[in-house]
N, C-alpha and C positions, 0 to 999 in steps of 0.2 A: 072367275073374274069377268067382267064385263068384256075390256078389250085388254089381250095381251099386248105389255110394253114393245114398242117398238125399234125403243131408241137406246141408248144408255140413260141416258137424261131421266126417259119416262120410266125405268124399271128404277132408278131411284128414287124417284118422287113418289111410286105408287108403292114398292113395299117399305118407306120412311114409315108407314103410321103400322105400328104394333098389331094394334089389331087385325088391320087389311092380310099383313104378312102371314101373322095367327090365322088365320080364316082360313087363307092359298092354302097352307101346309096342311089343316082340317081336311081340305076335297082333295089336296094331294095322294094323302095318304090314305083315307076313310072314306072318302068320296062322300064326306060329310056328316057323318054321323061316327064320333069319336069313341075307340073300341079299347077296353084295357088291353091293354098289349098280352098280360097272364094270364085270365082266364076268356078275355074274347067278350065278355059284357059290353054293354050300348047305353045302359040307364046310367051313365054315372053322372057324378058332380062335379059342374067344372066350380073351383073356388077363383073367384077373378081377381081378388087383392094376391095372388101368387103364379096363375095362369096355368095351376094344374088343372090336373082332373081327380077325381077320387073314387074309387069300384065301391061295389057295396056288398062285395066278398068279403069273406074274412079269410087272409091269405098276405101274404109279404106281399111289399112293394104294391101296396094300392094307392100311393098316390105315385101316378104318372104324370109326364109334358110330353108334348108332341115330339120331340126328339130320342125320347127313350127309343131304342132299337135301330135306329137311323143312321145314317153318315154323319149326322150334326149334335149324335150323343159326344157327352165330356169335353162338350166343346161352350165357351164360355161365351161367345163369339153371338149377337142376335141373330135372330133368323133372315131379317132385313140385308144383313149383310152375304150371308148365305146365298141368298138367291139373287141377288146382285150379281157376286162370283158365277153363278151357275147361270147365269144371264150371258156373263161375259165368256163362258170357258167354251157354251154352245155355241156363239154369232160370230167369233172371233176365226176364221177360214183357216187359217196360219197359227192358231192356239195363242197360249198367252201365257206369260214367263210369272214366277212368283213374284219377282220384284216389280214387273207393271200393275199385280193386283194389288200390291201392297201400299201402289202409289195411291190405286183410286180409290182402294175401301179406307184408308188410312190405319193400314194394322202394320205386324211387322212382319220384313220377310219370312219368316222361320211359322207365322202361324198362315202367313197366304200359301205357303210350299204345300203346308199339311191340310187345305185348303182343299186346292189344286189335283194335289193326286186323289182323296175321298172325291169330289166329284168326279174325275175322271171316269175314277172303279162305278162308281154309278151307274155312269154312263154306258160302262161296260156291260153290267148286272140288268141296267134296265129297270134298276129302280133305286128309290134311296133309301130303301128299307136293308137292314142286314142280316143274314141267316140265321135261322133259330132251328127249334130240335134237335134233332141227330145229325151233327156235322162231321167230318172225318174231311182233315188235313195233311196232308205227303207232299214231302220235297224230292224231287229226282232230277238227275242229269241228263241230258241229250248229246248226244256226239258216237262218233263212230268208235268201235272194240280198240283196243289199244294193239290185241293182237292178232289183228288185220294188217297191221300194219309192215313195213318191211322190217327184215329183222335190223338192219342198220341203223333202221330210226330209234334216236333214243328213248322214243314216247311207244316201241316196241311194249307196252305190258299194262298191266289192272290201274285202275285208277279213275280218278274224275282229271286228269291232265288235258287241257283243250278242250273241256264241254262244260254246255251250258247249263245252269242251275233256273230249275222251276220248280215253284211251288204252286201248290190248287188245293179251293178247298171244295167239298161235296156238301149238299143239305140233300140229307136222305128223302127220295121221294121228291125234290125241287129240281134248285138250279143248282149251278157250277160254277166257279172261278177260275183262272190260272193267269199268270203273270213270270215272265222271265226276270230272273233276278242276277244278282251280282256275287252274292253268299252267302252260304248257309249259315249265317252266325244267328245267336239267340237277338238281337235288335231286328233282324230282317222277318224272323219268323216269327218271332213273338210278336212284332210291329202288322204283318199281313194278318194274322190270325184277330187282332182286335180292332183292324178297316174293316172286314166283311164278317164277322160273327158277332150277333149279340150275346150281350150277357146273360141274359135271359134265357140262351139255349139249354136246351135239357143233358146234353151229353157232346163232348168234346174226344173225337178218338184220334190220335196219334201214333206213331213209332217212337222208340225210345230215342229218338235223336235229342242230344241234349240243349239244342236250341228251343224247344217247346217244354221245359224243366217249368217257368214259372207260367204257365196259363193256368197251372190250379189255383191260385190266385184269385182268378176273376171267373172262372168257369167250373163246373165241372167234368174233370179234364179225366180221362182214362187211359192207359197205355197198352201198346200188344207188344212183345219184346219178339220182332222176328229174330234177332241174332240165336234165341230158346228156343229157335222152333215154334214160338205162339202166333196163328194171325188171326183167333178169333178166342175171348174171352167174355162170354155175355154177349152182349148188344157194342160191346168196343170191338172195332175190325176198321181196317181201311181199305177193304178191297172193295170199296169204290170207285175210290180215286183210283186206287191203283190200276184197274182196267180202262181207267179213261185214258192213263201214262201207257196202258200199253197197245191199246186203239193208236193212240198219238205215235207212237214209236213205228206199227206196223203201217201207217201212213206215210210216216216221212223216207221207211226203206223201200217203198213197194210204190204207191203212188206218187208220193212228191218227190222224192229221190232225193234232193237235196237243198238244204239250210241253214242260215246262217243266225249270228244272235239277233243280228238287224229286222231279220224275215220272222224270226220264231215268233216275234208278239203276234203276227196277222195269224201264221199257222194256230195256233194257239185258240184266237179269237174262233175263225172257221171252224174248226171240231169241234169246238163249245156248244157253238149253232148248231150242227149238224148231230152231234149230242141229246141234244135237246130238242131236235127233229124228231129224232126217233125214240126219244123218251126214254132214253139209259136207266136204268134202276140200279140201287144198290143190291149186292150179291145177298140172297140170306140164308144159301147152304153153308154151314160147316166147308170150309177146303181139306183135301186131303193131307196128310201133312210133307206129304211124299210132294207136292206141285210146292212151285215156288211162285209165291205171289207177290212181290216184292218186282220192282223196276228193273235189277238184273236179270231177270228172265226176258230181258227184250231183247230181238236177234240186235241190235245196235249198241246196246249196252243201257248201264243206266247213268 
């Protein structure tokens, strides 16, 4: 664009015209020359009476929109208003509540909320594109051994009692996510696995926790059943992530010392970065079956 908006005012008026807004998102994401998202082609067809694009592969899903793969996938919502929000969730010092977006874009609280947090994660990722290929997702807890504790106390023993539940997901060979959560229920983790993975990803690997039951649905989804003894089945493994949980874990007992759920987003951010520093890979030996590669094996717990 010629000049970025600088006002509220001006970032309405200028992405109001469809086209303009279509264009941003063009250099956003393609830096202008629009790529099928499946096989990576440049020649295709945009058809303008529907504002796809069309590959000239013979392959599913060749007609694409600029939102496939994106935080603004399955979302009904234009793009106008999109970057509006993403206008305001950036310049706003103090952030901005869903019910104040809800006032200026005129939608409703419950689509500004869902809004709100996909741009955040954005923001977080660094981009508004969502992770494709080889993804591998794990939820584990943070908090000190139960039995460290004095034998009086009644939280003397195993358990996730007093620690905090995160989940992250890994794109093999990319980047990273992770996000403190509130519970491991199937809406928490089936809700984070479809903000930062595309559909389009080749492979989805999990633990049998039964909150990721339905992502074969939309993905496909593959399992390693640590409770058998399995953490590598094919190209399904999470010992990814899982060495990121346990980087994270031998940080927080050794260098940070100590954390609270308030603190853990920033810790969290920080070894992301620092991750990502040093270009973490995923594992592609075989584990022994004798090591335990699972988030219990951290001297703090899981």
């Amino acid at each position: 664009m010629a000049q970025e908006p600088r006002t509220l005012m001006e970032a309405v008026r200028y992405f109001s015209d469809p086209d303009v807004a279509l264009q941003h998102m063009v250099e956003l994401r393609w830096g202008g020359t629009p790529a099928c998202p499946t096989c990576g082609r440049t020649d295709v067809r945009f058809i303008k009476t529907r504002r796809l694009w069309e590959c000239k592969e013979k392959h599913a899903r060749k007609q694409f929109s600029a939102k496939v793969g994106t935080i603004f996938e399955d979302s009904a919502l234009p793009l106008d208003k999109w970057f509006v929000a993403i206008w305001m969730v950036a310049n706003r010092k103090n952030g901005i509540s869903s019910y104040e977006m809800a006032r200026a874009l005129g939608i409703t609280q419950k689509s500004a909320w869902h809004m709100n947090h996909r741009i955040r994660l954005a923001l977080r990722l660094g981009t508004i594109e969502k992770m494709d290929g080889e993804v591998e997702i794990d939820e584990t807890y943070v908090g000190g051994k139960g039995v460290n504790r004095h034998k009086s106390d009644p939280r003397h023993r195993h358990g996730t009692a007093d620690k905090v539940p995160d989940i992250g997901a890994l794109q093999r060979g990319g980047r990273a996510v992770a996000a403190v959560i509130r519970r491991t229920d199937t809406q928490t983790l089936d809700g984070f696995a479809h903000a930062v993975v595309a559909k389009e990803a080749s492979l989805v690997s999990t633990d049998e926790h039964s909150g990721y039951r339905h992502l074969s649905r939309t993905y496909t989804h593959q399992v390693v059943r640590h409770t058998a003894g399995e953490y590598v089945s094919g190209a399904c493994h999470t010992n990814g992530i899982e060495s990121f949980w346990a980087l994270l874990k031998r940080a927080l007992k050794g260098t940070i010392s100590a954390s609270s759920r308030s603190t853990l987003g920033g810790t969290l951010t920080s070894r992301l970065s620092a991750s990502t520093r040093a270009k973490v890979r995923t594992a592609t030996a075989s584990p022994s079956p004798s090591r335990a590669s699972s988030g219990a094996s951290s001297p703090i717990g899981s």
